[in-house]
C-alpha positions in Angstrom: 2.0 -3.0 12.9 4.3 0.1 13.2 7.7 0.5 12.8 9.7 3.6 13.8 13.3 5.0 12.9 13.0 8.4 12.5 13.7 8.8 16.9 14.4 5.7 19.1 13.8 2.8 17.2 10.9 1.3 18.2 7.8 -1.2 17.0 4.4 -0.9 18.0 1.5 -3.4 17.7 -1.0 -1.5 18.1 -1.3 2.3 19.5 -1.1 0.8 23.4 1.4 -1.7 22.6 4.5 -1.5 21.9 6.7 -4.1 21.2 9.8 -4.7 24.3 13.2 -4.2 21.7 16.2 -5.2 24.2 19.5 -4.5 23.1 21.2 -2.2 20.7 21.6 -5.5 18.5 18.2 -6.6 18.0 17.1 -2.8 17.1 19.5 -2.7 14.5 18.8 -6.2 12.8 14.8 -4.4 13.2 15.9 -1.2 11.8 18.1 -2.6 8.9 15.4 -4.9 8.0 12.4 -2.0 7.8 15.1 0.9 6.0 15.1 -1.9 3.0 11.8 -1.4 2.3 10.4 -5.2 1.6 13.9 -5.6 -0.2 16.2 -8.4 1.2 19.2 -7.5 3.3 21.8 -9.9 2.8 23.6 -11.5 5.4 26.7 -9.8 5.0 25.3 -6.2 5.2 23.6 -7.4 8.4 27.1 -8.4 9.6 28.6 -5.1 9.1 25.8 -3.1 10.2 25.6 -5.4 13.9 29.6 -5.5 14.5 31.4 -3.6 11.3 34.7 -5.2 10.2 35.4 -7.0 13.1 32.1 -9.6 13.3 32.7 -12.5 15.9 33.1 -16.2 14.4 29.3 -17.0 15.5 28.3 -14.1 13.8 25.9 -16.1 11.4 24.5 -18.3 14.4 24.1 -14.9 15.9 22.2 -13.3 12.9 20.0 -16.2 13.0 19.3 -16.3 16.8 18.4 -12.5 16.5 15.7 -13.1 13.4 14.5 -15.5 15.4 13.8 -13.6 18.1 12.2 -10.6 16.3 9.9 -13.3 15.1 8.5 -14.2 18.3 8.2 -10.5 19.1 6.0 -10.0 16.2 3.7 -12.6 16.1 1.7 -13.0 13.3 1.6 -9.0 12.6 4.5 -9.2 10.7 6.9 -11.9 8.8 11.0 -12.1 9.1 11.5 -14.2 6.0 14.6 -15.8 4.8 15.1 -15.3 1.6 18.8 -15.7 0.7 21.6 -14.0 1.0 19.7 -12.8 3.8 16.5 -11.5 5.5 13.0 -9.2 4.5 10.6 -7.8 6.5 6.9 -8.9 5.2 4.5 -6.6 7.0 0.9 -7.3 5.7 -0.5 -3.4 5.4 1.5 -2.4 2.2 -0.7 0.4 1.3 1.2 4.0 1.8 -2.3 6.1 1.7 -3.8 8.4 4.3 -4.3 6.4 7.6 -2.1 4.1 8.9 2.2 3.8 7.5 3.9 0.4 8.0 7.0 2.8 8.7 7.1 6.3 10.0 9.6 7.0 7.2 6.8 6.1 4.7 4.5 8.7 6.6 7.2 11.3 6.2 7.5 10.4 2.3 4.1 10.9 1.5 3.0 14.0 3.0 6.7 15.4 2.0 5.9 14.0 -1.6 2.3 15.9 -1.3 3.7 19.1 0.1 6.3 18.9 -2.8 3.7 19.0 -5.3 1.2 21.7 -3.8 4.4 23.6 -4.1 4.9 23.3 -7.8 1.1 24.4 -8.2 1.3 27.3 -6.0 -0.8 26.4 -3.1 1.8 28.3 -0.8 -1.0 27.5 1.6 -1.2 23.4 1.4 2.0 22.9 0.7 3.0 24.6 4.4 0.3 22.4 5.7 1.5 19.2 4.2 5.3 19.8 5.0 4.8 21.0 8.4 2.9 17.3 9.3 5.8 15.5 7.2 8.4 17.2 9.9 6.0 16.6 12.8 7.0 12.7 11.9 10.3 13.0 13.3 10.8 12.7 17.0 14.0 13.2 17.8 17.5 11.9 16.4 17.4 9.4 14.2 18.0 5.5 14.6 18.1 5.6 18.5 19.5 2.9 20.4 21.3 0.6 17.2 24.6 0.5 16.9 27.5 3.0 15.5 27.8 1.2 11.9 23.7 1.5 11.4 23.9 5.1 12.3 26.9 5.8 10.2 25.7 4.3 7.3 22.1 5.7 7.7 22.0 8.4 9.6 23.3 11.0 6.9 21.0 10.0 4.7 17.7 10.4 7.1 19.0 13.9 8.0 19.7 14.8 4.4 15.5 14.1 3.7 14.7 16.2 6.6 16.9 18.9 5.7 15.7 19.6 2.2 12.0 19.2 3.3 12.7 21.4 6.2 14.1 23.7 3.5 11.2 23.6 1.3 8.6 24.2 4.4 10.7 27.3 4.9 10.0 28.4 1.9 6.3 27.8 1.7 6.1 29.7 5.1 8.0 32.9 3.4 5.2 32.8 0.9 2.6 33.3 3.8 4.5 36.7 4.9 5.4 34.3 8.1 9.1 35.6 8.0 9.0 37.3 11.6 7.8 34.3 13.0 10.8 32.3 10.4 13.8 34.2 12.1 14.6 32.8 15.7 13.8 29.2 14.3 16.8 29.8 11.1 19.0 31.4 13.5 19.2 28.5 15.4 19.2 26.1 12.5 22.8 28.3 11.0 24.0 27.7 13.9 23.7 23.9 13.8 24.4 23.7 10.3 26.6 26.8 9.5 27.5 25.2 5.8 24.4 24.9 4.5 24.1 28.2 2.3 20.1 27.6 1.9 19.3 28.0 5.4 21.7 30.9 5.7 20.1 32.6 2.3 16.7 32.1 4.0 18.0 34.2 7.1 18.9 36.7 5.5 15.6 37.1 3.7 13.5 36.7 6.5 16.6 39.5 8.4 15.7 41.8 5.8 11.9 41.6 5.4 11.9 42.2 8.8 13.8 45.7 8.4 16.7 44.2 9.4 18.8 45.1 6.7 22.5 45.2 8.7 21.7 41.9 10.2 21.0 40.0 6.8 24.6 41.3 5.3 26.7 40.6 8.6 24.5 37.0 8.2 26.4 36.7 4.6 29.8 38.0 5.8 29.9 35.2 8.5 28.6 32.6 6.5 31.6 33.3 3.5 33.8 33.4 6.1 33.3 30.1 7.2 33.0 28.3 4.0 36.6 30.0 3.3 37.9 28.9 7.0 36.6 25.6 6.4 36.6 24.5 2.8 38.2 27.3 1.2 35.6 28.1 -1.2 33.6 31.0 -1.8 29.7 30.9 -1.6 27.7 30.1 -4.4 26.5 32.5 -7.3 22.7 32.6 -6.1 24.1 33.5 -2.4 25.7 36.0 -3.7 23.5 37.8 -5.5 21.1 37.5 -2.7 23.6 39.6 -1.0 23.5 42.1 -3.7 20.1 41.9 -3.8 19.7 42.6 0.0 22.3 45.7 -0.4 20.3 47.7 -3.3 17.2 46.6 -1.4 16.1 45.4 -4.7 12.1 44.8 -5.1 11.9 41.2 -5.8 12.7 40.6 -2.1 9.5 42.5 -0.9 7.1 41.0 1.4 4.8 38.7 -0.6 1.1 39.7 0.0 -0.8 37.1 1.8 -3.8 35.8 -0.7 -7.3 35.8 0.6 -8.7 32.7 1.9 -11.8 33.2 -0.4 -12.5 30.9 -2.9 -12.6 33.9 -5.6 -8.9 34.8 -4.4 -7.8 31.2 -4.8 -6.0 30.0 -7.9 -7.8 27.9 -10.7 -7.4 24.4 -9.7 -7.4 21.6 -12.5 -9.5 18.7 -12.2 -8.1 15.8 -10.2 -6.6 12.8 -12.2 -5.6 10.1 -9.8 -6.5 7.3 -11.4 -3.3 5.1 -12.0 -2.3 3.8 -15.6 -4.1 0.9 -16.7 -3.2 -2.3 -18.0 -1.7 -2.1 -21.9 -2.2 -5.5 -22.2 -5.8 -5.6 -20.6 -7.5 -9.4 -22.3 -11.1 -10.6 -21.8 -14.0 -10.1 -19.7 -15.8 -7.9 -22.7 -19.5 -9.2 -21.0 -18.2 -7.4 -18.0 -16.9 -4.2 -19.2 -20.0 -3.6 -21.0 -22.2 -3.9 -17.9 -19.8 -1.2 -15.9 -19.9 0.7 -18.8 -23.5 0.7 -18.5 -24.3 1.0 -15.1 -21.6 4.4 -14.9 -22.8 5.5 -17.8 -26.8 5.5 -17.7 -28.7 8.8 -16.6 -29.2 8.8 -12.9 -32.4 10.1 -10.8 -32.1 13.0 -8.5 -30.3 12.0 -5.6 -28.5 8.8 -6.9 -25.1 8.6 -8.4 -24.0 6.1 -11.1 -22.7 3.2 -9.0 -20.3 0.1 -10.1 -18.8 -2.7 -8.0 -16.9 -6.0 -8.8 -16.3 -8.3 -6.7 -14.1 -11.9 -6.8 -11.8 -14.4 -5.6 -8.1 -12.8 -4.5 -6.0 -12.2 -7.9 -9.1 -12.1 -10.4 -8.3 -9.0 -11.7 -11.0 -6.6 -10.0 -8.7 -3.4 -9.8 -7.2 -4.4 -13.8 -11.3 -4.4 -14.9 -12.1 -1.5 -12.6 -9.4 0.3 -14.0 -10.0 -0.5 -17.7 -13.2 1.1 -17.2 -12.3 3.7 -16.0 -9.9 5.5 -18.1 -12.7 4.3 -21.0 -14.8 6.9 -19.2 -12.9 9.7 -18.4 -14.4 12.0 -21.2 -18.2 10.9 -19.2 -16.8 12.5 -15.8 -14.9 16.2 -16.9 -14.7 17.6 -13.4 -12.1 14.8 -12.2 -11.3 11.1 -11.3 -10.2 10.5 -7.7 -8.7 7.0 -6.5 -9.0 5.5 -3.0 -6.9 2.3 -1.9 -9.4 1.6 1.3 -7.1 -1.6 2.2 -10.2 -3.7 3.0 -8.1 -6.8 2.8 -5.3 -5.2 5.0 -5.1 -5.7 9.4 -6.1 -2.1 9.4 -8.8 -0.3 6.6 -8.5 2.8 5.8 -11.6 4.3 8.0 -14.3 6.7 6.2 -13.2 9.4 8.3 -9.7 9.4 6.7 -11.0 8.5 2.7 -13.1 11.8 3.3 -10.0 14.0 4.5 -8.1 12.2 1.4 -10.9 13.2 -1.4 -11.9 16.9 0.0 -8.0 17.7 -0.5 -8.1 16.1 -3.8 -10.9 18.2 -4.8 -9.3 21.6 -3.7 -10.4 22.2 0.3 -7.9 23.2 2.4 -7.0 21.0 5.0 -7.5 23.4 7.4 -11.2 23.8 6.1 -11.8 20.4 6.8 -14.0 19.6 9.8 -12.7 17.3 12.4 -15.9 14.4 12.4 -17.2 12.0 10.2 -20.6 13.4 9.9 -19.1 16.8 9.1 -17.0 16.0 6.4 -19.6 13.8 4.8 -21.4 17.1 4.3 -18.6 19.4 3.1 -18.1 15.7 0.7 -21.1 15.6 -0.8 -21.5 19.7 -1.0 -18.9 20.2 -2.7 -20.0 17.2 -5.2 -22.9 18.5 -5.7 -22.9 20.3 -8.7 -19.5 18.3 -10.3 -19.5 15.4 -12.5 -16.7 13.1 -11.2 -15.9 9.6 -10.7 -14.8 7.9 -7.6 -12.4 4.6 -7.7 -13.1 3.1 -4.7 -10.7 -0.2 -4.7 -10.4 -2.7 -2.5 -13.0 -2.2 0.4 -13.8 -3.8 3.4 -17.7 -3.6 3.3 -20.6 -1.4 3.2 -19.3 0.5 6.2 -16.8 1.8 4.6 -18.4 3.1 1.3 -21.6 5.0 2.7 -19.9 7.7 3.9 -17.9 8.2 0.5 -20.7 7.6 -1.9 -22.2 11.1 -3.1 -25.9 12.9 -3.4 -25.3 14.1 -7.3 -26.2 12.1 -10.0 -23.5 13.5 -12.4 -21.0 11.5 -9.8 -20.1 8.1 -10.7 -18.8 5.7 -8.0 -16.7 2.5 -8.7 -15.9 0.0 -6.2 -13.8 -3.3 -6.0 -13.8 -5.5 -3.1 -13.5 -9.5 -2.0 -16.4 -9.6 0.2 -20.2 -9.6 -1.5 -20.9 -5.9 -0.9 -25.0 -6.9 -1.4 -25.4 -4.5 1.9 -24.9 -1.1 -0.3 -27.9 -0.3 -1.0 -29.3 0.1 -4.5 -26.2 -2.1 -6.0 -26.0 -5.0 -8.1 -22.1 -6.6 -8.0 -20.9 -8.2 -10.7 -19.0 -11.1 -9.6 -16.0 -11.5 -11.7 -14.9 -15.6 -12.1 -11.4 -16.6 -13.6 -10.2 -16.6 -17.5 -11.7 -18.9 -19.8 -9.4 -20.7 -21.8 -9.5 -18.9 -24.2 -8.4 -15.4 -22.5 -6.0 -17.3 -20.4 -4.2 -18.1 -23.3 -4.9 -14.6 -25.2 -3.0 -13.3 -22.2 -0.1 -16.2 -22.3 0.3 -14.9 -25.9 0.3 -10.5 -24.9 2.6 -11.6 -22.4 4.7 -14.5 -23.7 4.6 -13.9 -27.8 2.4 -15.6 -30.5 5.7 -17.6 -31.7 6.3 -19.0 -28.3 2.7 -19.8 -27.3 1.4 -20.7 -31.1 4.4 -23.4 -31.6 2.7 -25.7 -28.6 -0.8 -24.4 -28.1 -1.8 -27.3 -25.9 1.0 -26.7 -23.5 0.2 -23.3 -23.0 -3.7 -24.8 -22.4 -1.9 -26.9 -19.8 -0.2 -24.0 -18.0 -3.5 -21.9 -18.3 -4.7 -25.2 -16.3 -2.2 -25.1 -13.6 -2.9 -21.3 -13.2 -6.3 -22.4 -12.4 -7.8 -19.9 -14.7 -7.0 -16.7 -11.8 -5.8 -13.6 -14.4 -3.0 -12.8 -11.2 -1.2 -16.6 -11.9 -1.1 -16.2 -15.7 0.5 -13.1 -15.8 2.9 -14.0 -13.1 3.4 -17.6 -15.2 3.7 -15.6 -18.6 6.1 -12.3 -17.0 8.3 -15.8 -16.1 8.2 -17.3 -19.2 8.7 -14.4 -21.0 12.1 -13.8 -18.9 13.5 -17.1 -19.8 13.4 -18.0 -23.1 14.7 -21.6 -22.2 11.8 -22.2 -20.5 8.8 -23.9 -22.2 5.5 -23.8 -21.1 4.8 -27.0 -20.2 7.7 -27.0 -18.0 6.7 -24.1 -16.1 3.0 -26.1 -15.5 4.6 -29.1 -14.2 6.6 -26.8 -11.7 2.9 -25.7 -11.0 1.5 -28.9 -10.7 3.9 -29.5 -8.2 2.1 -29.3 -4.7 5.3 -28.4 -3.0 6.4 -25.6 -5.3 3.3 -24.3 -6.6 3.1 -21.3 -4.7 6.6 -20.8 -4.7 6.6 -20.5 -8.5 3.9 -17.9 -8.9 5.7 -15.2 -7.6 7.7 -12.0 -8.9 9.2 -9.1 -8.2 6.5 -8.0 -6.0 3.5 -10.1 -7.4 2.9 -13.1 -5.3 -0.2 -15.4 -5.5 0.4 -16.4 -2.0 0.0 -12.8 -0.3 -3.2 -12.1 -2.6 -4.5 -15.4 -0.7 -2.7 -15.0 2.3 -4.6 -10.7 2.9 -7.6 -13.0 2.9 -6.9 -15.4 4.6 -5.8 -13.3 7.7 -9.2 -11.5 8.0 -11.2 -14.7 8.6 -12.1 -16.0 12.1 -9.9 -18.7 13.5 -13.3 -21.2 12.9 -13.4 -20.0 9.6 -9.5 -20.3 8.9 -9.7 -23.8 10.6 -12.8 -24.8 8.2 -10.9 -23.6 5.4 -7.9 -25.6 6.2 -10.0 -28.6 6.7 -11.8 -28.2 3.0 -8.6 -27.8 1.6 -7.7 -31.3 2.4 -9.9 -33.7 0.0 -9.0 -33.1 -3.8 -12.4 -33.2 -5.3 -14.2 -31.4 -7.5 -16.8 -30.1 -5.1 -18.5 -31.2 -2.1 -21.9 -30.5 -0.4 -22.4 -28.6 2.6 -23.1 -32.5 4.7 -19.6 -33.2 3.4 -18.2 -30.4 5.1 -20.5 -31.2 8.3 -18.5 -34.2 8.0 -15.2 -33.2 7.8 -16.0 -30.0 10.4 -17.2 -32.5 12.5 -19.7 -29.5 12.9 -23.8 -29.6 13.1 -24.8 -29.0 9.5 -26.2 -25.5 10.4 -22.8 -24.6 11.8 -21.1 -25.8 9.2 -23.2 -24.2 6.4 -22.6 -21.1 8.0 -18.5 -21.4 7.8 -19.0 -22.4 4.6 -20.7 -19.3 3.6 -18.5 -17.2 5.4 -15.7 -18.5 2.7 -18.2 -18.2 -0.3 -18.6 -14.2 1.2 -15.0 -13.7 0.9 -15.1 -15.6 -2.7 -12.5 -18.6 -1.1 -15.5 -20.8 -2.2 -17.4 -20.6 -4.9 -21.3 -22.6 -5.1 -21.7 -24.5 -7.9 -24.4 -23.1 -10.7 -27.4 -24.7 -9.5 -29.7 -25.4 -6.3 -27.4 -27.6 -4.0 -25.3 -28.7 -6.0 -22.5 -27.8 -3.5 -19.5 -26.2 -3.5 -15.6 -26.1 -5.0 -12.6 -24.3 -4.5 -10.3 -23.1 -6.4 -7.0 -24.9 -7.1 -4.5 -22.0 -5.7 -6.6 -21.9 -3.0 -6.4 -25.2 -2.2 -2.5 -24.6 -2.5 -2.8 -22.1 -0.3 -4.8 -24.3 2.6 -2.5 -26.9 2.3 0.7 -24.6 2.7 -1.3 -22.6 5.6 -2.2 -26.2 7.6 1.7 -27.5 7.2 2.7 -24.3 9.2 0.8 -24.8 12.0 2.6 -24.8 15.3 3.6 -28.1 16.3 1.0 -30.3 18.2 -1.6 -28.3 16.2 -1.1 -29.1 12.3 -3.0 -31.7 13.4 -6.5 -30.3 14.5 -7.6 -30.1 11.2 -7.5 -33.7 10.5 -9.0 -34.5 14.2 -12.6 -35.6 15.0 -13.4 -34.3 18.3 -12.1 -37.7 20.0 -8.4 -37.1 18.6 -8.6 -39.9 16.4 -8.2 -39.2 12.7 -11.6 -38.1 10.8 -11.7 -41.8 8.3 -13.8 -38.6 5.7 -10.2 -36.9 5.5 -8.6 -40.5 5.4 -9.9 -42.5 2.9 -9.4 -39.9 -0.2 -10.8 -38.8 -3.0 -13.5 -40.7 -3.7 -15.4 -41.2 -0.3 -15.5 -37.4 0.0 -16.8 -37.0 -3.6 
């Protein structure tokens, strides 16, 4: 799912389908709801934005009728939730990388945000690149078709961004001597925005490197005359000694000599360092840091890089182990660690093509150097590679698909990778299946997170909130962060909220952690038999069940159903039990999750999962506990 604002605003489904927005009304209850950001709008801004201070007596039933509509119109691509005082906008691809943007404003904000720091390292020549494709974003005037109170309140803002990365493209484009080519364009751009002394200091450079010396001091006189007709003022100090600058034709104003595109002629370029910060308060899993350690750390034959992966269950703490290692290993990899979010568990993963374009401008290639097609830049990858010793965070992937392409030749390069699926198709690779806390570390991280003299005073209560977290590392800090934040709370409290089957989910949530979403990325990349066998198995509360049990309740062949059931183990929503056929279990939060998932089916279906194929109920699913077990 796409959402626009920067031009008409508009909503796109996928590149062929756009979404039918009717009515300056329902664009600007869609535009308010994606300029928050994930952040809720409350009722009363909504108001003001749809009608100002004049809103009609029905304005609530009117707010109401409109969210419900922009529900429909999305589908299941994206969520209008009510969370009061008002409304958010849950759209499933969160990730901001290379690829696909939620929001075309997000686009803009990371290319601007990577121009902005080529700029600062002196890569005149990226940093021209990467602006020029943040401006390419915008289509047009801003916040199209919404009403006058959106655009008022909005609309200055947008432009303000625009300007000042417009500004700062400018200047990257003086830097490449492009100054004739600078002039008609600012000349133009005065003349829209006559008080903005940047733009007309810029003219007047590019005026006088040009040989136009006149023109850049009748560019000065103009613009002080209209800041004194207008606001009375005089221009600022650094306009004015531009000017002076301009009239001694002082040196520092000389063309600046285009640098080589040879890599000799090219600054120094440190290593990369992407990796994000690591947890402080990182507990456990000491059996399985050691075995990453190992595997990145051990000598390598010619023509085989170090390679890690972990794989679990949705919240076990993959990326927290993944990244634990890897800061322990920096020192190992000198020439650079680069990070890649490949949003395996998104609607849309990041394809190879686009990690490649992504890690070759980490590692110093221009963009423009980079070849167009995937087998291309898989060359130029693992060339330039070759002779570095670097380490590549791969998080989140969607299979082996995606990580052949971005797995290097050299054996100095290590490669770490996190993912939910089992990942046994990369060849060579042995993943390490993380499980949930013990005890004993879900309680070591109740105490890091909570406080020894909260925790120790009732160690069995914290046992019992460990319990209702199911073990998953995601829950406990969510549970302890909670705990931690309300000092009237008491542990045991918080776990009987948890044990509650109605709340549960509900109470493992904040700020922007949320058990449910962890579940619900998952659960949105099954197949509808696979969703609808994971519904059904979420049903009986037993400890585990066999694979003619879930024949049973599938009302399925047992072949067929052995293969759903696998599907879920592949994607770690089941977990076998140790042993030959000793069946299967699944997690508590999941089974939350299942529950919550088959109440919100549409009516006249929340049924089917309950159903043998004669629509009477399945007497498996009927009778409870103990006939399942």
């Amino acid at each position: 799912m796409r959402f626009l604002v920067l031009g008409s605003v508009e909503a796109w489904m996928t590149p062929h389908h756009k979404v039918a927005l009717s009515g300056s009304k329902l664009r600007t209850a869609l535009a308010a709801l994606v300029l928050a950001r994930g952040r809720v709008v409350p009722d009363s801004r909504l108001s003001a934005l749809l009608w100002g201070e004049d809103p009609p007596a029905t304005s609530a039933a009117q707010i109401q009728t409109y969210m419900s509509r922009l529900r429909q119109l999305l589908l299941d691509h994206a969520e209008v939730v009510r969370q009061r005082p008002g409304y958010l906008l849950r759209v499933p691809d969160g990730t901001r990388e290379t690829g696909t943007w939620d929001t075309d404003v997000a686009e803009f904000e990371h290319f601007a945000a990577r121009g902005r720091d080529a700029q600062a390292a002196g890569d005149a020549d990226s940093a021209a690149h990467l602006l020029h494709r943040a401006l390419a974003v915008w289509r047009g005037p801003v916040l199209g078709g919404v009403t006058e109170f959106l655009a008022e309140a909005e609309r200055g803002r947008l432009e303000e961004m625009r300007l000042t990365v417009l500004e700062r493209r400018i200047e990257a484009d003086f830097a490449l001597g492009r100054h004739a080519e600078l002039v008609s364009e600012l000349i133009g751009l005065t003349a829209s925005y006559p008080l903005r002394e940047q733009l007309c200091g810029q003219l007047m450079t590019a005026l006088y490197r040009c040989g136009r010396q006149a023109d850049a001091l009748t560019v000065y006189q103009e613009c002080r005359r209209t800041l004194t007709d207008e606001l009375g003022i005089d221009p600022t100090p650094s306009l004015q000694r531009l000017y002076q600058s301009i009239l001694v034709a002082a040196p520092v104003l000389a063309t600046p000599t285009t640098a080589p595109r040879s890599e000799e002629a090219r600054p120094a370029r440190t290593a990369p360092a992407e990796l994000p910060p690591a947890l402080p308060d990182f507990t456990g899993r000491e059996q399985e840091v050691i075995r990453l350690r190992t595997q990145l750390a051990g000598r390598q034959r010619a023509g085989t890089p170090a390679v890690g992966v972990v794989v679990g269950m949705p919240g076990v703490g993959k990326t927290s182990l993944a990244l634990h290692v890897a800061h322990q290993l920096v020192d190992d990899y000198s020439d650079g660690q680069l990070w890649v979010d490949l949003r395996g568990t998104s609607t849309t993963p990041l394809e190879p093509v686009d990690a490649l374009a992504d890690l070759l401008r980490a590692m110093g290639v221009d963009s423009r150097d980079i070849p167009a097609g995937l087998a291309e830049r898989t060359r130029l990858y693992r060339s330039t590679l070759a002779d570095r010793r670097c380490l590549i965070v791969l998080d989140d992937a969607a299979g082996a698909w995606q990580l052949r392409p971005l797995v290097p030749a050299a054996p100095g390069c290590g490669v770490l990778v996190t993912g939910r699926t089992q990942l046994t198709a990369l060849e060579g690779v042995r993943p390490i299946r993380l499980g949930t806390f013990t005890r004993s570390e879900a309680t070591a991280l109740l105490r890091s997170t909570v406080g020894e003299e909260r925790i120790g005073a009732d160690p069995q209560s914290a046992e019992e909130l460990a319990e209702a977290c199911g073990g998953l590392p995601l829950a406990v800090r969510i549970a302890g962060s909670r705990l931690a934040a309300r000092p009237h709370w008491t542990p045991r409290g918080l776990a009987d909220r948890l044990n509650d089957p109605r709340r549960g989910l509900d109470e493992l949530c904040l700020a922007d952690l949320r058990v449910r979403d962890a579940m619900e990325a998952s659960y949105r990349r099954l197949t509808e038999p696979a969703r609808r066998a994971l519904l059904v198995l979420a049903r009986p509360d037993v400890p585990a069940f066999s694979a003619r049990t879930a024949s049973l309740l599938l009302d399925l062949p047992l072949e067929a159903a052995q293969d759903l059931v696998e599907l879920l183990v592949d994607d770690h929503l089941l977990q076998p039990v140790d042993g030959d056929n000793r069946g299967f279990r699944m997690h508590r939060l999941v089974r939350a999750f299942g529950l919550e998932q088959a109440a919100r089916c549409e009516p006249g279906h929340e049924q089917h999962a309950a159903l043998d194929r004669t629509g009477r109920p399945h007497p498996r699913l009927v009778s409870g506990r103990g006939e399942v077990a």
